[in-house]
VOTI-260910 format. One line per 2 residues: their letters; for each residue x, z, y of N, C-alpha, C, O. Coordinates in steps of 0.1 Angstrom, whole numbers. Layout:
VOTI-260910
a) X Z Y X Z Y X Z Y X Z Y  ...
end
This chain:
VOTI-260910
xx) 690 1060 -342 698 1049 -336 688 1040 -327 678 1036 -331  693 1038 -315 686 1027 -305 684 1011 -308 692 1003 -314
xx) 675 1011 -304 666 994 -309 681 987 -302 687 991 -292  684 979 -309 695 966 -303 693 956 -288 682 950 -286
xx) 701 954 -281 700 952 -268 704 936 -269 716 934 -270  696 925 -268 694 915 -272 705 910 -260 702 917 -249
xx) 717 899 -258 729 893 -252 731 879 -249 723 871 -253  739 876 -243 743 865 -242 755 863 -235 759 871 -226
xx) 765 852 -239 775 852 -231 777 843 -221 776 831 -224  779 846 -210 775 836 -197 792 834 -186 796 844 -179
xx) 797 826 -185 805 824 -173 804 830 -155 796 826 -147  811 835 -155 809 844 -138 826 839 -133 835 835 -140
xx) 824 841 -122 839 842 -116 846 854 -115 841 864 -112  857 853 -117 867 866 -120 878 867 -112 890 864 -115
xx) 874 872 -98 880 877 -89 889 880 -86 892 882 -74  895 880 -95 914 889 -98 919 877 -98 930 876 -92
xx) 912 865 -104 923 855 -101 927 847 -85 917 845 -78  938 843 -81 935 836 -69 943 820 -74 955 819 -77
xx) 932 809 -72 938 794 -74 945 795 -64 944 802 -54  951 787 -67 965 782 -58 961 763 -49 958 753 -55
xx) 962 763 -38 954 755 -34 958 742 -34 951 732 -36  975 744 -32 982 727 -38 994 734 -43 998 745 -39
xx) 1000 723 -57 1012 729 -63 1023 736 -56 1024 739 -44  1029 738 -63 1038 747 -58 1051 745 -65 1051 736 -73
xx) 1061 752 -63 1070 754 -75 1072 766 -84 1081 768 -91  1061 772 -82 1056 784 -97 1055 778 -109 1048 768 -109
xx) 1058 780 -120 1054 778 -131 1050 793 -141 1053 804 -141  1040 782 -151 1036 797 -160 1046 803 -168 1056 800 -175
xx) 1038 819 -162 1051 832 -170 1047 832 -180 1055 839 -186  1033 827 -190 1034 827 -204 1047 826 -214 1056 818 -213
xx) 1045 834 -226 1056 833 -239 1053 839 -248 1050 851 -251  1054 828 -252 1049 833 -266 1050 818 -276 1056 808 -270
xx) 1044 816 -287 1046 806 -298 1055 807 -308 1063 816 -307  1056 799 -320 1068 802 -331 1076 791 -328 1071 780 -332
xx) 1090 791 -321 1096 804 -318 1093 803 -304 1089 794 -297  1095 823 -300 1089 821 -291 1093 813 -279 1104 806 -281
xx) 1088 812 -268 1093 807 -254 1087 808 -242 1079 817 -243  1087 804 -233 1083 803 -225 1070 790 -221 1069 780 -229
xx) 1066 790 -216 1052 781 -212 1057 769 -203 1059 758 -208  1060 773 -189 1071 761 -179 1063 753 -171 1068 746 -162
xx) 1049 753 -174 1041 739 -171 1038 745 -156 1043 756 -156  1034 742 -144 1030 737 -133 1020 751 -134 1011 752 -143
xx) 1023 761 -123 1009 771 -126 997 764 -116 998 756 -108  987 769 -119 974 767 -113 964 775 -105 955 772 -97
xx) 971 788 -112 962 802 -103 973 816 -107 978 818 -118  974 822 -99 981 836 -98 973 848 -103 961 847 -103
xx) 978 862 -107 967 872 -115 979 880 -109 991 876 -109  975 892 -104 982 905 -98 983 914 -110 973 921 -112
xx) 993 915 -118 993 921 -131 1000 934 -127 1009 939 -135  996 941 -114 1007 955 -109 996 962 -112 984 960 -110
xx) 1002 973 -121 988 988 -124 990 995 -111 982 1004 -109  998 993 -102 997 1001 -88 993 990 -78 1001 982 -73
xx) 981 990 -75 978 983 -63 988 983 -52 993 972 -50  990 992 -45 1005 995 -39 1018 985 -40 1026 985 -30
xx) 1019 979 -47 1027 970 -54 1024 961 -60 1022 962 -72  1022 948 -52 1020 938 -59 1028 930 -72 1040 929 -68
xx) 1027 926 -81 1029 916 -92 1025 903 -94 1019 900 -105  1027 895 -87 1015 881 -93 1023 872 -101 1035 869 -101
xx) 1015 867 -109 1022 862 -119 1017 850 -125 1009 849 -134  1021 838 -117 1016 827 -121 1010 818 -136 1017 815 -145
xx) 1000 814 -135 998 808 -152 992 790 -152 988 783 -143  993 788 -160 991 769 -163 977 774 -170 974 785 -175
xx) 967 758 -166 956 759 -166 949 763 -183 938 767 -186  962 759 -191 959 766 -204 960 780 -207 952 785 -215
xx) 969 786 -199 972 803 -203 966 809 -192 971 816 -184  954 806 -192 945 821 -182 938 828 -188 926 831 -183
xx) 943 833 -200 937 841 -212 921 841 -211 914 850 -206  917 831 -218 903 832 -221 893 823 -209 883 817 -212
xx) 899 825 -197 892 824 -182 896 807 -184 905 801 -190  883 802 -175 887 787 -173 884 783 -158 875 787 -151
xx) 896 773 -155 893 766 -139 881 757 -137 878 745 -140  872 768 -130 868 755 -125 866 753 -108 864 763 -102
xx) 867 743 -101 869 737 -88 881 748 -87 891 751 -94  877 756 -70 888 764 -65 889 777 -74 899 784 -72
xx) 879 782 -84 879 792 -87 881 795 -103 879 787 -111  885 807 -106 883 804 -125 873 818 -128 872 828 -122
xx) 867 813 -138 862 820 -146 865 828 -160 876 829 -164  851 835 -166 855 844 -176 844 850 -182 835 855 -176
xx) 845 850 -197 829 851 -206 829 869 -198 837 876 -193  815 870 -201 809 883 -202 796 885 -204 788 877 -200
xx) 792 893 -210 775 897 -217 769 896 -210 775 892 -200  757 897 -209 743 894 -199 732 899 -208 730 893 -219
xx) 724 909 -203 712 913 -210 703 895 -207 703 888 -197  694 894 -220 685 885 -221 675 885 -212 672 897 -211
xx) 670 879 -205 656 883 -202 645 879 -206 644 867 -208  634 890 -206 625 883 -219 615 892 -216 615 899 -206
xx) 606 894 -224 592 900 -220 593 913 -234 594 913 -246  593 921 -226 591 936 -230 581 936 -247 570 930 -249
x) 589 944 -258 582 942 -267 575 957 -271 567 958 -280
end
């Protein structure tokens, strides 16, 4: 088994999303909750949810439902690993 690859988790920008520059009248396609529903709030940024490039889907979300990713300024973010760096043992 290989020696363990020491991590961290660091904020990057996540490209797929595009902020929306002034409101709009989109609101978030989130649903879900008990019972379920819909979300409604004011979206913030758009995500192209089409498995065919060919075909767009965008699908607006509120600054709470951007699964995981967070706003910040024009752009949002999103955790991902990062090798450590450190001095060779």
């Amino acid at each position: 088994m290989g020696a363990v690859t020491e991590q961290e988790l660091v904020w990057v920008v996540d490209n797929d999303w595009v902020v929306l520059s002034q409101p709009d009248r989109r609101l978030c396609r989130y649903f879900g909750g008990s019972p379920r529903a819909w979300c409604r709030e004011s979206a913030v940024a758009i995500l192209d949810r089409s498995t065919n490039k060919a075909l767009s889907a965008w699908w607006a979300y509120c600054e709470k439902h951007l699964y995981g990713c967070r706003l910040v300024g024009n752009h949002v973010e999103r955790l991902t690993y990062k090798k450590l760096e450190g001095e060779a043992s």
